[in-house]
N, C-alpha and C positions, 0 to 999 in steps of 0.2 A: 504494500500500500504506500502510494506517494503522502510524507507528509503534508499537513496544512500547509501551505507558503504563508509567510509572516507578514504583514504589510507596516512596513516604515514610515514615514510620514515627513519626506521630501523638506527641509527649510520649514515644518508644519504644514498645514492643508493649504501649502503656497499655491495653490491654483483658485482659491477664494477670499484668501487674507494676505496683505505683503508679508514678504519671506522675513522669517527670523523673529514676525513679531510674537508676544506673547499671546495676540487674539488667534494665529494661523496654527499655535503650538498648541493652544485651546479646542480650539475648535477640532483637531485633529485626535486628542484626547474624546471629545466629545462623537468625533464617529467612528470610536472604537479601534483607532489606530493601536498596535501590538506595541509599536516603538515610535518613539522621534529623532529624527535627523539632525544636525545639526554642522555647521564648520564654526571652527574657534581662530581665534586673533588674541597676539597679545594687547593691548594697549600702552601708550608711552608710559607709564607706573605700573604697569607690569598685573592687567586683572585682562581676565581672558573673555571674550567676550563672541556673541554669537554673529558672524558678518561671514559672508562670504569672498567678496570681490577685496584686495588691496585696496583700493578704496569706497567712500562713501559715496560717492558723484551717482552711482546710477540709483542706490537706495534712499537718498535724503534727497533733500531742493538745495544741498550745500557742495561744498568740496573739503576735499583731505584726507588723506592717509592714515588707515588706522592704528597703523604704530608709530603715527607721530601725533597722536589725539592723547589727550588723560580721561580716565574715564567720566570724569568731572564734564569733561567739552561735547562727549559722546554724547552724555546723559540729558542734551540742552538741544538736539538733532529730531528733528521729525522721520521717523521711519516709517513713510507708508501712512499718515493720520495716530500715530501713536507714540508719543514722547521718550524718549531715551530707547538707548541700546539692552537687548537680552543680554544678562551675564549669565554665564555658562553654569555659573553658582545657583543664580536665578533658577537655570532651565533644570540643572540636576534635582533639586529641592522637588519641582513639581511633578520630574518622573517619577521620583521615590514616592512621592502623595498620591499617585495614581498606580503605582504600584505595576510603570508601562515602563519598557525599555529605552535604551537613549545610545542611538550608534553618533559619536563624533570623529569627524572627519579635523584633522591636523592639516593645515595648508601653509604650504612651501612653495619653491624659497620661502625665506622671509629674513629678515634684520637680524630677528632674534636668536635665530636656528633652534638646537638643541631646548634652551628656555622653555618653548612651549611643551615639550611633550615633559619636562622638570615640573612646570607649573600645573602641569594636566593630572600626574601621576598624584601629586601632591594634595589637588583639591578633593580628587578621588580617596582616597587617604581620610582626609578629614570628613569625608561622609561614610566610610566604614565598605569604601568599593573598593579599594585596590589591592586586595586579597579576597580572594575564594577559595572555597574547597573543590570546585572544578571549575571547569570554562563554561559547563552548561548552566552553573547556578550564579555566571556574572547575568547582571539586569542591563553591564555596560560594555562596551564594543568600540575599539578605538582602532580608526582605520587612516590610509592618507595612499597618495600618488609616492610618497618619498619613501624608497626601501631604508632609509636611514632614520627616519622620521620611525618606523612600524620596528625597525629593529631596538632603537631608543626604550618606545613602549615595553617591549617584550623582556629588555635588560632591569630594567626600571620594577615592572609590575609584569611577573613571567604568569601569574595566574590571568590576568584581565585578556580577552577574547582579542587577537588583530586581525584586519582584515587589509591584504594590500589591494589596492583601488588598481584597477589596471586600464588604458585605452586603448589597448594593443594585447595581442595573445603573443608572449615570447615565447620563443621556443623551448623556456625548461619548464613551462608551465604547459604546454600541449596535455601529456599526458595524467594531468590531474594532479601531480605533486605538487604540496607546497611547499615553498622554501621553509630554514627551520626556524625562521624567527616571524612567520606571518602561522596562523589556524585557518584563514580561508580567503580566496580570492573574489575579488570585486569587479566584473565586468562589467562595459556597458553595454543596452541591450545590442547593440548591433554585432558585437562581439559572438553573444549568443547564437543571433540570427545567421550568424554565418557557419558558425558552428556548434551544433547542439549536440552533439553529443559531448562537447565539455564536462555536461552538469553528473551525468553518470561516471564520468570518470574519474573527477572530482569527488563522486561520491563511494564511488570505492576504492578508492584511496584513505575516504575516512574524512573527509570535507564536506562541510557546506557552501554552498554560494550567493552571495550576494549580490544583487542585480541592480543597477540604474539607470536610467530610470525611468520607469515606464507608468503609462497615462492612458494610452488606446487598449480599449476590451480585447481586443483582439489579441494583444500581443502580452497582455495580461493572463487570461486564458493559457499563451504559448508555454509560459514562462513556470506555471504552474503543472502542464503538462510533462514538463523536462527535468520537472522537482529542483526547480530551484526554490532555496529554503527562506530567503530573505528575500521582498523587492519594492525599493525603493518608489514611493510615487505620490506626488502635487497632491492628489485627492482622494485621502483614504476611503473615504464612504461610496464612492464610483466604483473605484479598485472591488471593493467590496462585492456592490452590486455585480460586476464581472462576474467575479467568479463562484455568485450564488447558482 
């Protein structure tokens, strides 16, 4: 039997609320999203906060760079009709209140390098995440594009779940293995589409997959068919409907 596929909650139900905001993170809790999504940034005093892009230009009506902002300057930006920046502090508090998963995505380059995935480990730490007694009883999932970035993680906190993010299928990953410092790989869907038998081989090897990120029923449906275990997408209560 293929397990349930998980459904993530993309930046929150960003296909009905601006991304990252605490209404998109809500509302996505509110149609039964399994987990939330998230990427983190440091800020120029050093608090981790949820943005995606290097800077603010496309999410506020402002401009600037989020590692040369304090969180103080962040906090005074309009995101989308909702005043200040997500902290990662913020968003972890509300998945433990809901008692919903929370994959964060680490993005690189960056100024800071190393620091974020220090500061990540850390927070995690102080809410009682960055020890488990296995990978299937973490609630938390830290992934990114940077194999240095996922190796950091795994040195850091060897029990907490990684996932390396990938936009290309390398060649030592074809056959399903994963390297020894990631638990499961991160495709996007085209990846899949191109090749599906990935997800099987992948999973007998002892992996699950992570998927991003998908929005059309159609390829919602696909992706559940190939047992992919996790998949990332804008609108959990659609996703849903899919694949009732």
């Amino acid at each position: 039997m293929i397990p349930r596929v998980q459904l993530v909650a993309h930046r929150g139900a960003s296909a009905l609320r601006p991304e990252h905001t605490l209404a998109a993170f809500e509302l996505a809790l509110e149609q039964g999203a399994d987990a939330l999504e998230c990427d983190v940034r440091l800020t120029s005093d050093g608090h981790l906060v949820c943005v995606h892009d290097r800077t603010v230009n496309r999410t506020t009506g402002t401009t600037g760079v989020v590692s040369e902002l304090t969180l103080a300057q962040l906090s005074e930006l309009d995101f989308g009709g909702e005043r200040g920046v997500v902290t990662l502090r913020t968003l972890v508090e509300l998945a433990l209140d809901h008692k919903a998963g929370l994959f964060i995505e680490t993005k690189h380059p960056v100024r800071f390098a190393g620091r974020v995935e220090t500061e990540l480990v850390a927070l995690l730490d102080e809410h009682g995440l960055a020890e488990q007694p296995t990978k299937d009883d973490s609630p938390v999932v830290v992934m990114s594009f940077s194999t240095r970035a996922v190796r950091r993680v795994r040195a850091l906190a060897p029990s907490v779940p990684t996932v390396l993010l990938i936009d290309r299928m390398w060649p030592w990953l074809r056959a399903g293995a994963q390297p020894a410092f990631a638990d499961y790989t991160g495709p996007g869907l085209s990846l899949l589409r191109a090749d599906p038998g990935y997800v099987a081989r992948a999973a007998a090897a002892g992996h699950g997959t992570y998927v991003w990120t998908v929005d059309d029923p159609e390829d919602i449906r696909f992706c559940r068919d190939i047992g992919v275990r996790w998949l990332a997408t804008n609108d959990p209560a659609a996703a849903r409907t899919a694949l009732a």
